[in-house]
N, C-alpha and C positions, 0 to 999 in steps of 0.2 A: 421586521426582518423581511427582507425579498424573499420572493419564491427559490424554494429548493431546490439543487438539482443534483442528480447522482452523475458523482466521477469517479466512482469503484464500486465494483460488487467485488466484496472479500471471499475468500473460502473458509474462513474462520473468523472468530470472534478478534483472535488474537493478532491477525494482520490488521483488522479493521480499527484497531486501537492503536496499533502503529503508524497508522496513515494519519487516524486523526491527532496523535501529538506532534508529528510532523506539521501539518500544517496548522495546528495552532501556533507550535513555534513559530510561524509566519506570519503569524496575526489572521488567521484566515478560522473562520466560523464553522466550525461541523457538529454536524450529527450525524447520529449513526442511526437508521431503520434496520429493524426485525435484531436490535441488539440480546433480545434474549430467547433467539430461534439456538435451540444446540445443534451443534455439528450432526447430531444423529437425524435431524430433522432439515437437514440443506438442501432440499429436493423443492423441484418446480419453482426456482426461483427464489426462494426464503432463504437467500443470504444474507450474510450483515453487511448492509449498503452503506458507505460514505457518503451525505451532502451536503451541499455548501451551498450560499446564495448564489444564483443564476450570474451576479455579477460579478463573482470570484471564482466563477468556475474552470473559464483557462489557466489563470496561474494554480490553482489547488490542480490541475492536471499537468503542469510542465513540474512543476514540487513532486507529485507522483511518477512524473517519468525519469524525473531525476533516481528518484528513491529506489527506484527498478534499475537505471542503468548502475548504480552504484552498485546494486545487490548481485547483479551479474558480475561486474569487473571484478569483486569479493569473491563470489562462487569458482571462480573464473582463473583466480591467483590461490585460491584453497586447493585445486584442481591441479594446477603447476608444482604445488608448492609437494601434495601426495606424488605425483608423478614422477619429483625430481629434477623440474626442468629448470630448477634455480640453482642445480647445483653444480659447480662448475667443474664438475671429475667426471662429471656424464655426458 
């Protein structure tokens, strides 16, 4: 396998497993570092890092930008939807 390289440092265990079944579903190769650091221990760096070989590392990062802008336009219409601005008597 080529050299690794990190395209996320997670804040939890639990995003960093979502990134990498993402981009498995792509066909894209990950591992996870410091996968059994716990959250009480996320200090100086010892997050759970995403990597992928060096020569899949821009698409595993346009897959993660995706996964981001998606999770905004979500947050974004959950936001609307509390708000009311979908509802047409308002």
């Amino acid at each position: 396998m080529d050299r690794l390289v990190e395209v996320y440092a997670a804040s939890d265990i639990t995003l960093a497993y979502l990134i990498k079944a993402h981009l498995e579903d792509a066909g894209v190769p990950v591992q996870i570092a410091n996968e059994n650091v716990s959250a009480a221990y996320c200090i100086d760096g010892m997050v759970p890092r995403v990597l992928v070989p060096a020569d899949r590392a821009e698409e595993a990062r346009e897959i993660i930008a995706e996964i981001q802008s998606s999770s905004r336009t979500d947050e974004d219409d959950d936001f609307d939807d509390m708000a009311g601005f979908d509802d047409p008597e308002i």
